[in-house]
Residue frames as a rotation matrix with the C-alpha (Angstrom) as fourth column:
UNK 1
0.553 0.459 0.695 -65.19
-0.622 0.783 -0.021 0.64
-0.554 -0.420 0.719 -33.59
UNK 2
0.842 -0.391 -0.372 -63.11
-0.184 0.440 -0.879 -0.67
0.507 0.809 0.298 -36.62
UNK 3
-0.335 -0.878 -0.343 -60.21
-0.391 0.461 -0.797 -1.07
0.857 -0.133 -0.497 -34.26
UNK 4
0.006 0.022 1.000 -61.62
-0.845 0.534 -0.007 -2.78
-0.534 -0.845 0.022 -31.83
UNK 5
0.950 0.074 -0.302 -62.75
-0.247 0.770 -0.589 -5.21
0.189 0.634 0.750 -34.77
UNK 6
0.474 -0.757 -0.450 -58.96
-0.223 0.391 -0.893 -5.74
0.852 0.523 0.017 -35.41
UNK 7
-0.513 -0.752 0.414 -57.39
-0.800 0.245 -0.548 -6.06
0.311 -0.612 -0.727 -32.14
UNK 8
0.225 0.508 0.831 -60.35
-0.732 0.652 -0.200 -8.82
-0.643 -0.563 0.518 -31.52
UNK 9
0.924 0.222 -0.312 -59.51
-0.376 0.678 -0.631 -10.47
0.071 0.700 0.710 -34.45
UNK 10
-0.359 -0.912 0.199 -55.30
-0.617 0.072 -0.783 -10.00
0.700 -0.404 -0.589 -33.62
UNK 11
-0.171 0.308 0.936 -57.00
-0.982 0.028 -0.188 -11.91
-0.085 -0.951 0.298 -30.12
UNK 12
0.685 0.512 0.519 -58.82
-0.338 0.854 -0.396 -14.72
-0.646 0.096 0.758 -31.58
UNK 13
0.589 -0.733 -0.341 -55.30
-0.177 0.294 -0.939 -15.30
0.789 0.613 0.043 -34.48
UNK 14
-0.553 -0.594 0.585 -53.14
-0.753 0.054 -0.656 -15.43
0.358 -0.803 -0.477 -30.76
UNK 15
0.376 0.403 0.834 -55.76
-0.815 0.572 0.091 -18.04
-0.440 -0.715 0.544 -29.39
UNK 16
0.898 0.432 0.085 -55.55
-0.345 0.810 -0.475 -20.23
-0.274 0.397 0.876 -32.40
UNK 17
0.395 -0.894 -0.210 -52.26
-0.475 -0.003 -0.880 -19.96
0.787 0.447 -0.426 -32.92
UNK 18
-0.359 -0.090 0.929 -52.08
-0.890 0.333 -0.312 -21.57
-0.281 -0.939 -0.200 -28.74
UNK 19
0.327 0.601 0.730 -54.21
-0.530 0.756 -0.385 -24.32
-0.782 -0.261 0.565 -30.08
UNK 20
0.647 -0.519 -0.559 -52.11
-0.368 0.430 -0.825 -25.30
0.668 0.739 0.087 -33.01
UNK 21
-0.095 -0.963 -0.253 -49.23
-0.498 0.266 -0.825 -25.42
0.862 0.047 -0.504 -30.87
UNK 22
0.039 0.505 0.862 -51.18
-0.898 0.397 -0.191 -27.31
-0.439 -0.767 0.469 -28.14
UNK 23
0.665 0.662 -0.345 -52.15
-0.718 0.440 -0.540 -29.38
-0.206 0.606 0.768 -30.79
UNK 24
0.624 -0.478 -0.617 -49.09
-0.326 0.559 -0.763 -30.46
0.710 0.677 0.193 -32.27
UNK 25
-0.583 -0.556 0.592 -47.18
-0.806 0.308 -0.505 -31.00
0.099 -0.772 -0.628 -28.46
UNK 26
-0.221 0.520 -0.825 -50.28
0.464 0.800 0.380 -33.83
0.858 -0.299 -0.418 -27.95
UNK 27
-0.900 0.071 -0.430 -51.61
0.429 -0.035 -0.903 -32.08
-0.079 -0.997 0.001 -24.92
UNK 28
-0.773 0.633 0.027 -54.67
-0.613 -0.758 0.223 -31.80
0.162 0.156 0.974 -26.16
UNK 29
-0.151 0.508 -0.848 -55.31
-0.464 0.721 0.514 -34.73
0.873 0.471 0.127 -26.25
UNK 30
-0.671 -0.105 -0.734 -54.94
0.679 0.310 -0.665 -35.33
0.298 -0.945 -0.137 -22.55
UNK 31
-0.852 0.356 -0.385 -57.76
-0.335 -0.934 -0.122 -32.14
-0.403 0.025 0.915 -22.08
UNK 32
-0.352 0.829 0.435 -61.34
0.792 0.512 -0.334 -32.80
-0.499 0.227 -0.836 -22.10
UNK 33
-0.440 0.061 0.896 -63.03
0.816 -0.390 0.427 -31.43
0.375 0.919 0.121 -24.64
UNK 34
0.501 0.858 -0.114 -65.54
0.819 -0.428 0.382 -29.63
0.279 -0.285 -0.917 -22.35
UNK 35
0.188 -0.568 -0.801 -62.28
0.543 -0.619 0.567 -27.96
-0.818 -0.542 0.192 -20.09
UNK 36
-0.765 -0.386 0.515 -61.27
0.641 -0.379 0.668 -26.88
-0.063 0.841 0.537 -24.00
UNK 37
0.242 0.874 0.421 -64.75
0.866 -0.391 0.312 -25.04
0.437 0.289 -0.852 -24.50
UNK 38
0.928 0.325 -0.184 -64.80
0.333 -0.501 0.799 -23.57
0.167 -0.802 -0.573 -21.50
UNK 39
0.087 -0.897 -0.433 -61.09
0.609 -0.296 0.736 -22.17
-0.788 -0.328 0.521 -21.59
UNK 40
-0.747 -0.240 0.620 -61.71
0.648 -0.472 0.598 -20.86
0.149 0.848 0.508 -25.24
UNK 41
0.042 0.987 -0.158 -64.71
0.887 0.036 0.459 -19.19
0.459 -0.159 -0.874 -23.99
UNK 42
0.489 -0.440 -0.753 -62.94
0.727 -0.272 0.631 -17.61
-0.483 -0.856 0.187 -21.22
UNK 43
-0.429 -0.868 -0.251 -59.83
0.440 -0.443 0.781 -16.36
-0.789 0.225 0.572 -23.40
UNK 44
-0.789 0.347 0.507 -62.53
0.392 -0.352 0.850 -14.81
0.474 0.869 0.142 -26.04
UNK 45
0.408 0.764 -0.500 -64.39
0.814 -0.055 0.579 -13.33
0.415 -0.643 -0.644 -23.12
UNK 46
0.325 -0.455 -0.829 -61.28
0.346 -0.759 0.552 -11.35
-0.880 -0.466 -0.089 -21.94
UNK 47
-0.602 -0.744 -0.289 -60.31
0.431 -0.608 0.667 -10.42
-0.672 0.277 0.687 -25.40
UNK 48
0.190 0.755 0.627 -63.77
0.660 -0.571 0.488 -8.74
0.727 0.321 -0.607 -26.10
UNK 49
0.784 0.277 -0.555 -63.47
0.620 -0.386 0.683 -7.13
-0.025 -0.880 -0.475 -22.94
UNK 50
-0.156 -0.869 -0.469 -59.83
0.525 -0.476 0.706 -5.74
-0.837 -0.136 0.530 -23.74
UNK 51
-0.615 -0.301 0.729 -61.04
0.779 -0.090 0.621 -4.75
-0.121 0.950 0.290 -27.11
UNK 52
0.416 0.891 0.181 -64.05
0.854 -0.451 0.260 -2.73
0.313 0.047 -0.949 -25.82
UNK 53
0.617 -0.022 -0.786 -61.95
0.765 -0.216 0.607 -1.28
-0.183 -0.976 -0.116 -23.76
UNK 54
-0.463 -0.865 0.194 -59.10
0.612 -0.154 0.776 -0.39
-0.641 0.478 0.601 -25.87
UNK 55
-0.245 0.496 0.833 -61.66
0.902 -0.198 0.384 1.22
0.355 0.845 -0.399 -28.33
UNK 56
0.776 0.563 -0.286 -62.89
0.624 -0.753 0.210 4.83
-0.097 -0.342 -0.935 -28.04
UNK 57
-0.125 -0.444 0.887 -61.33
-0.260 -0.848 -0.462 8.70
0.957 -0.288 -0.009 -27.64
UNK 58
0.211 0.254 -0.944 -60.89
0.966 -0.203 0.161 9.45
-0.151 -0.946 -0.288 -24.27
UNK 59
-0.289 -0.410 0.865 -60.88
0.398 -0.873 -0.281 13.45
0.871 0.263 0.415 -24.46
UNK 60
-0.614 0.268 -0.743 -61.27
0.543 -0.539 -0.644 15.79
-0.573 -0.798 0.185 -21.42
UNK 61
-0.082 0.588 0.805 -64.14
0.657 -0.575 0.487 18.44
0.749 0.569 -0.339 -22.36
UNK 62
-0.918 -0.250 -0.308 -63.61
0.378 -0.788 -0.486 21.96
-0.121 -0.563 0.818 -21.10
UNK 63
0.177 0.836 0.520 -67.32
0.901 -0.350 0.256 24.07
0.396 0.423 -0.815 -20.58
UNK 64
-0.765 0.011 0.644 -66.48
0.287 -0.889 0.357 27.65
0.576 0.458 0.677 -21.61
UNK 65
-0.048 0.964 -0.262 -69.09
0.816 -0.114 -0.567 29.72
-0.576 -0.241 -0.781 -18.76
């Protein structure tokens, strides 16, 4: 589970690192705040979902009769 931790956290350092440079173009400021929520919401929705995913063994298991 520890690497899911980190690739969400790699996820959410890639969002903010979009909203700095949002930030400093001024095109945030044209963006209601709500559409902001609801887009950061989203893009931390899909990078829980990629991190669950990404997480785990996958092993085949052979039963021996």
């Amino acid at each position: 589970m520890k690497w899911a931790g980190m690739y969400l956290f790699g996820f959410l350092v890639v969002i903010s690192a979009l909203l700095a440079a949002l930030w400093k173009l001024g095109i945030l400021q044209h963006i209601d705040k709500v559409w902001l929520a609801i887009g950061i919401a989203l893009l931390v929705g899909i990078g829980i979902m990629l991190s669950v995913s990404k997480s785990g063994t996958k092993e085949n298991i052979q039963i021996d009769k």
